[in-house]
N, C-alpha and C positions, 0 to 999 in steps of 0.2 A: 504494500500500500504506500504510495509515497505521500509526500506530506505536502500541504497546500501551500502554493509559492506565494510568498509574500509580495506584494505588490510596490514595485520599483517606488522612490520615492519621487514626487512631483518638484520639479525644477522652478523656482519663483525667476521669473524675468527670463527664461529661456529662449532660446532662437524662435522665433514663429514660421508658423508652417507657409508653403512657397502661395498660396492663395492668398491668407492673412496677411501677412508682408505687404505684396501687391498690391491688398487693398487701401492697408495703411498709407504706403508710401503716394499713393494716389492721393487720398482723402488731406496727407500732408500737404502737400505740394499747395495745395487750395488754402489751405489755412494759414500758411508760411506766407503766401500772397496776402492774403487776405489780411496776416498779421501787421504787415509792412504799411499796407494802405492803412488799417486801424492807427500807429504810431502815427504815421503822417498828420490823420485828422486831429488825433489829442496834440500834438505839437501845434497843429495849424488854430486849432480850437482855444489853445492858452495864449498865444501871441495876437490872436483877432481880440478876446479879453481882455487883454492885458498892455494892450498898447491904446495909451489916451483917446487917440486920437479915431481907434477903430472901435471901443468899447462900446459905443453908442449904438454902432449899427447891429454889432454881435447882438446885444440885446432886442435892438428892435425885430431883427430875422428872427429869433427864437420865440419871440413872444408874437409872432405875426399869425391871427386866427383863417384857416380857412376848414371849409366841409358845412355838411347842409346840419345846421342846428335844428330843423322839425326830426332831429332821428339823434339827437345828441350827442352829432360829432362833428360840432365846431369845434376844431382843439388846435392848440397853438401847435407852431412846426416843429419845439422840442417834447408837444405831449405825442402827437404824431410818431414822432422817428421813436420815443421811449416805447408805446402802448403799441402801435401800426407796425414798421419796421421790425420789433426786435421778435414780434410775432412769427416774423420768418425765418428768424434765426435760431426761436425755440420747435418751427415745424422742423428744420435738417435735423435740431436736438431730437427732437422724438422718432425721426427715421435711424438714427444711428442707434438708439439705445436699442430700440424694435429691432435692429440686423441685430445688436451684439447680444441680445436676447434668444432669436431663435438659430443663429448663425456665426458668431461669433465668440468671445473668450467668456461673454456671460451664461454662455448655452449649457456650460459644464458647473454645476454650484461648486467642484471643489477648484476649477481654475475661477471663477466668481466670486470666489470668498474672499480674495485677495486684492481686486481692485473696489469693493464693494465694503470692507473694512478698512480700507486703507483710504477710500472716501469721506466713509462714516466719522472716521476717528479726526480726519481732517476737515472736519466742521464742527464738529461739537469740541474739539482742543481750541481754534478762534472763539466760539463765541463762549467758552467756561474762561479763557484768556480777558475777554471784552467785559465780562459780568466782572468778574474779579477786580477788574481795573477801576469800575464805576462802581461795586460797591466802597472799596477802599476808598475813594475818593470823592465819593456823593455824586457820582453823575446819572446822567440817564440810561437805562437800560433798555430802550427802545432800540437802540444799535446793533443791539446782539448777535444780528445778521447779515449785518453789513459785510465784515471780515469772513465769510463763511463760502464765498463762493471761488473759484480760479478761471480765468480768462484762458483758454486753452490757446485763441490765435494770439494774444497779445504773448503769452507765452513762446509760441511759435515763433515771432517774430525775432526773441531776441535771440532765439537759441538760429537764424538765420543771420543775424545781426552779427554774433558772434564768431562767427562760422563755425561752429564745432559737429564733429563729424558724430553723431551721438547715435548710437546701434540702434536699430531697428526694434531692437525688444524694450527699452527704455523712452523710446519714442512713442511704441503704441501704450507701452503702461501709462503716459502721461493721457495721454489719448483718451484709453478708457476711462481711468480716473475721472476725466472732465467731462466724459458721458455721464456716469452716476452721479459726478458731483452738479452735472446742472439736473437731474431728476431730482434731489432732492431740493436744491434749490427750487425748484420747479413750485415744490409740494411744501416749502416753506411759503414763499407767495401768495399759494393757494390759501392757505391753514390759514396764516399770521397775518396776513397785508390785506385781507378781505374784511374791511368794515360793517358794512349792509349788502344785504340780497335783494335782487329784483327779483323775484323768483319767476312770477309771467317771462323776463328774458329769459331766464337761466333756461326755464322752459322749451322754448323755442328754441335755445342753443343746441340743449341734448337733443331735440327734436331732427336742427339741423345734420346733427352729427351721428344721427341712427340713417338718414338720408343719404349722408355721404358714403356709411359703412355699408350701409345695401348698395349701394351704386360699383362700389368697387367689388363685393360682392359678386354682380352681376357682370362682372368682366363691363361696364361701360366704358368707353373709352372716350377724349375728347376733353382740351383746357377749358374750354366753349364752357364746359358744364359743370366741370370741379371750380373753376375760379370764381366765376358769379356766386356758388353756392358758399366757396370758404370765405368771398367776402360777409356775407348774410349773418355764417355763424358767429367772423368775428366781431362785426358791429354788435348782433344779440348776446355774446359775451360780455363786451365790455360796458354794453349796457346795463345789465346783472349784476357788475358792483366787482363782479371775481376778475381778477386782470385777465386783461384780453390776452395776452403770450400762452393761457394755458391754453383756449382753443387751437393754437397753433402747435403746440406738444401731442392734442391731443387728436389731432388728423395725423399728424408723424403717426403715431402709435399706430392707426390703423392700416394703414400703407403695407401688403403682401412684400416681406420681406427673401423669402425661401423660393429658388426657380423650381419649375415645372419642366414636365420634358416639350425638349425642342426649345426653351429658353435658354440663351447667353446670361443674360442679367434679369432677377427681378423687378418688378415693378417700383418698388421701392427705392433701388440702387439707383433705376435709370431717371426715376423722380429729381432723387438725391442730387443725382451729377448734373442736371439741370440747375437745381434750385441752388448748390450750393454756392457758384462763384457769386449769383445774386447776391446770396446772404453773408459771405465773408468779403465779397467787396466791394457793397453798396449800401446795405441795410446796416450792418454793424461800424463800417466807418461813418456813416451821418449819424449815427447815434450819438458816437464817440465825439462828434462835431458838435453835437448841441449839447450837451452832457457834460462835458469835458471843462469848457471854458469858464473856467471859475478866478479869481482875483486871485494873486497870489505873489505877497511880497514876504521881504524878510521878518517882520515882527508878526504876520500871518503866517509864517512857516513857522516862526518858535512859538505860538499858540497852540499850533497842533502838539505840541510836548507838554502845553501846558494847562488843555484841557483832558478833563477821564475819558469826554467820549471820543475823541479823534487820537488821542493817546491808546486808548482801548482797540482800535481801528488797527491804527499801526503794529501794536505787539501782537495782534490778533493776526493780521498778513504775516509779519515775518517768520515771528517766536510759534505763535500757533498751529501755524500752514505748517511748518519744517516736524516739527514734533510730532504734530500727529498723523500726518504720512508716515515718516520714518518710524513712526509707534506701529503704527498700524500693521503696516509691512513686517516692520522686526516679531510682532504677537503673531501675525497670521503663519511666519516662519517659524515659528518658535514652539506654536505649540498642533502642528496638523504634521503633516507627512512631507512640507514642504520643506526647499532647500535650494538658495542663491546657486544661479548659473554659474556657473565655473567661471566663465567671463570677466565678472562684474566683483565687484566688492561693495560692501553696504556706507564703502563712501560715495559711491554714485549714485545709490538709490536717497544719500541723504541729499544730492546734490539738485536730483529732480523735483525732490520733495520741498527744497527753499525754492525753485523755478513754480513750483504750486500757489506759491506765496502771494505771485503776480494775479491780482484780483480786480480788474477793469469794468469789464461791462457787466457782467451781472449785479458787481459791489453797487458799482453806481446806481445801476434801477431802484437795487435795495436803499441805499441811504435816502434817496429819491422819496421814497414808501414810508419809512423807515421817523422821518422827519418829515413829513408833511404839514405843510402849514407854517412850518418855521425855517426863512429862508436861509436865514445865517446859519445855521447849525447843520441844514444842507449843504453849502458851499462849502463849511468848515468838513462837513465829511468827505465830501468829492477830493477837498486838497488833500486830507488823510489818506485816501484810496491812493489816489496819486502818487503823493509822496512814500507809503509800503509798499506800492508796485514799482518804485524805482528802486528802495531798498534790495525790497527780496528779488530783483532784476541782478543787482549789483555782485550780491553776494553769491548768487547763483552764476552767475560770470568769472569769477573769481575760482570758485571751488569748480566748475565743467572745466574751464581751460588748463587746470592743474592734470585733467585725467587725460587731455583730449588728443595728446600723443598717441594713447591706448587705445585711443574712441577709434582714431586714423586706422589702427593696425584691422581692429576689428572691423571696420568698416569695407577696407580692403578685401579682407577675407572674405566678408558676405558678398560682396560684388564679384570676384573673382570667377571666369568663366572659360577656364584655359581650352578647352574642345568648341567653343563658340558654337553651341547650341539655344541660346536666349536662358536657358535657366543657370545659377549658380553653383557651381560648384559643392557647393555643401549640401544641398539638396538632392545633389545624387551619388554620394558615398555608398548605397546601398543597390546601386543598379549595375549589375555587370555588363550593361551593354558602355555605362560611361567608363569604367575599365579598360573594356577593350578600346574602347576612343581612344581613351587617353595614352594606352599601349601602343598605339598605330601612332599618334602622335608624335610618342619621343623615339618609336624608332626611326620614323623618318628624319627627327632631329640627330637620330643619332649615325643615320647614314650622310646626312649631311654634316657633320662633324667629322667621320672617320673619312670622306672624301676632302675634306678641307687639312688635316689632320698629312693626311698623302699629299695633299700637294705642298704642305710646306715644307716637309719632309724632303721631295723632292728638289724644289728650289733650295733647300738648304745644299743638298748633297753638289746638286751643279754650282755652287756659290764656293764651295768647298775645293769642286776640282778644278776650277778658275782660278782660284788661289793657288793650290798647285803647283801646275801647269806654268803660274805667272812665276813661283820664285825656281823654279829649272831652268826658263829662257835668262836669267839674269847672269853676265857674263861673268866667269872667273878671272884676276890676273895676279901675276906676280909681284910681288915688293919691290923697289927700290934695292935694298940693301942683302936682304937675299932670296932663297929661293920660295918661301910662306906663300901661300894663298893671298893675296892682295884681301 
């Protein structure tokens, strides 16, 4: 009777399989874009603020109302791009969490445990960070949530900014991570930032969105009749009281994510790949545009030190983000069957975990919500965000570029494609047909080396007997004084 084999231990941060990669490095690309245009706007958004002479118009653009008020949405250009726009930034959120759900690294709950702890742990460390701060020092705990969320492109951007060659499997964990972490943000919004209900909308929302799930359903096809309708739902959301972004998370979610036969991509994917440059580099840079531009000089930058709740803000991004990722991860390591890729060392997982730190456009909605009604303390929170997205940018630059020698090697390796067949070498260590490739390969290297090998061989040998040859013809003669070999 033999005895039951124990089951290999599960690799945390491991290579990803050659589909996952793929998809990853696709979905990157867009967000690395998308991340660059975001910085542009928050730069462009603080110097339109902040310089005298353009402060006036910044303001006037943002507070400028249009849309038909008989349906109650007259709303200014920065309630628009907050409520409108970022609604399409949480539909890509809810198509990506939907793939990594039924197709992805959440598919598996014991590889789910990992970015789903190490999310959890990285929002309740910010905001027990933020309460702490504000009880000790009498502030407001309204903020709580502020610090709680991560900017996945803004992230993206610096780690392009930087140029660091950073592995694929540390890439998608941040990746994932910022999928979860905008679900629960999602469902903090939801819970927390909902005042009052209009229930007759809320009505008509769900209404809407049993309409949209039979239609997709029904294999309908056609933008003609999804986009009129996801307009509908979003106005009777936001009319409802509940913020309009969840209807937008919550058509992502129904979106057929899993292909069919005779399908390349699903439904979902091919939505996704549409929708997303939209939404990383349109919808979330104007956000970032009206959002962003807040006042900010020097005795306004040492306020932020010197209030609890933007003080709170700040340790919550830096000190919170980094701890409770790298907690997160280190318990989920520590106490299941899992175990660090041979690769990596748990200084780059702390490294990614300060790049988690960076908390942009969702912070901002939040302090937005967050602080309602009271403008200063909004503004003071957006410079907070700000200012611990430049922090945990900084330090997170510091500690990537100390590994990123390593990041190169590794990087190399996974690229590496010596049979030129379009996939990676690593990915087919276990195919004997890349074997034999790769055998046929270096033997013709190796016949052209033992051809090259002869012929110098050769040229040496005639170079040899030239030599020779040359000191035989050279003449002999006698001395002067006697008869010696001259």
């Amino acid at each position: 009777m033999t005895a039951p084999r124990t089951p290999s231990p599960r690799r945390v941060l491991g290579r990803l399989s050659l589909p996952e990669r793929s998809f990853v490095a696709e979905a990157l690309r867009t967000e690395t874009v998308g991340g660059v245009l975001l910085l542009f706007a928050a730069v462009t958004a603080l110097i339109w603020a902040n310089v005298p002479a353009l402060h006036d118009s910044y303001e006037n653009v943002s507070d400028f109302h249009l849309g038909p008020g008989a349906i109650g949405l007259h709303l200014s250009v920065a309630h628009w791009a907050a409520d409108g726009l970022l609604a399409v930034f949480f539909f890509v959120a809810g198509i990506e969490l939907k793939r990594e759900l039924v197709a992805g690294d959440l598919k598996d709950p014991r590889a789910a445990a990992l970015p789903v702890v190490a999310a959890l742990c990285g929002m309740a460390v910010p905001a027990l960070v933020y309460t702490l701060t504000n009880l000790t020092e009498g502030g407001s705990l309204a903020g709580w949530a502020v610090p709680t969320a991560t900017d996945i492109a803004f992230a993206l951007a610096v780690l392009a900014v930087i140029g660091t060659s950073l592995p694929s499997a540390l890439r998608a964990f941040l990746l994932t991570l910022a999928v979860v972490d905008d679900l629960f943000a999602i469902l903090i919004i939801a819970v927390f930032f909902t005042s009052s209900i209009d229930f007759a909308a809320l009505a008509g929302a769900v209404a809407g969105l049993v309409v949209f799930w039979l239609l997709l359903r029904w294999n309908v096809r056609g933008w003609y009749v999804y986009l009129p309708l996801a307009l509908v739902i979003w106005a009777l959301m936001y009319n409802s009281g509940v913020h309009a972004t969840i209807a937008g998370v919550a058509m992502g979610l129904m979106l057929r994510c899993t292909t069919r036969e005779g399908e390349e991509h699903s439904p979902g994917e091919r939505i996704e790949h549409l929708v997303r440059p939209f939404s990383a580099g349109l919808a979330v840079p104007l956000f970032a545009l009206f959002s962003a531009g807040v006042t900010i000089s020097g005795p306004a930058l040492a306020d932020v030190f010197g209030k609890p709740e933007t003080l709170g803000v700040v340790l919550g991004l830096v000190v919170g983000k980094t701890i409770g990722i790298f907690g997160g991860t280190w318990l989920t390591a520590r106490f299941t069957r899992a175990s660090l890729s041979e690769d990596l060392a748990w200084a780059d997982v702390f490294a990614v975990a300060s790049l988690a730190g960076i908390g942009f456009t969702v912070s901002l909605l939040i302090g937005e919500l967050a602080f309602e009604g009271d403008t200063v303390l909004t503004d003071e929170a957006k410079a907070a965000v700000l200012l611990g997205s430049v922090i945990a940018a900084s330090l997170a630059t510091v500690l990537l570029k100390l590994r990123n020698a390593k990041y190169r090697r590794m990087c190399e390796n996974e690229e590496r494609d010596e049979d030129l067949d379009g996939i990676p070498d690593v990915y087919e260590q276990d195919d004997p047909s890349y074997h034999l490739r790769m055998a046929d390969i270096y033997e013709a290297k190796a016949a052209e080396h033992r051809r090259t090998a002869a012929e110098i061989t050769r040229r040496l040998a005639h170079e040899d007997d030239d030599a020779r040859h040359g000191l035989a013809e050279v003449p002999g003669g006698a001395g002067e004084d006697d008869d010696r070999p001259a």
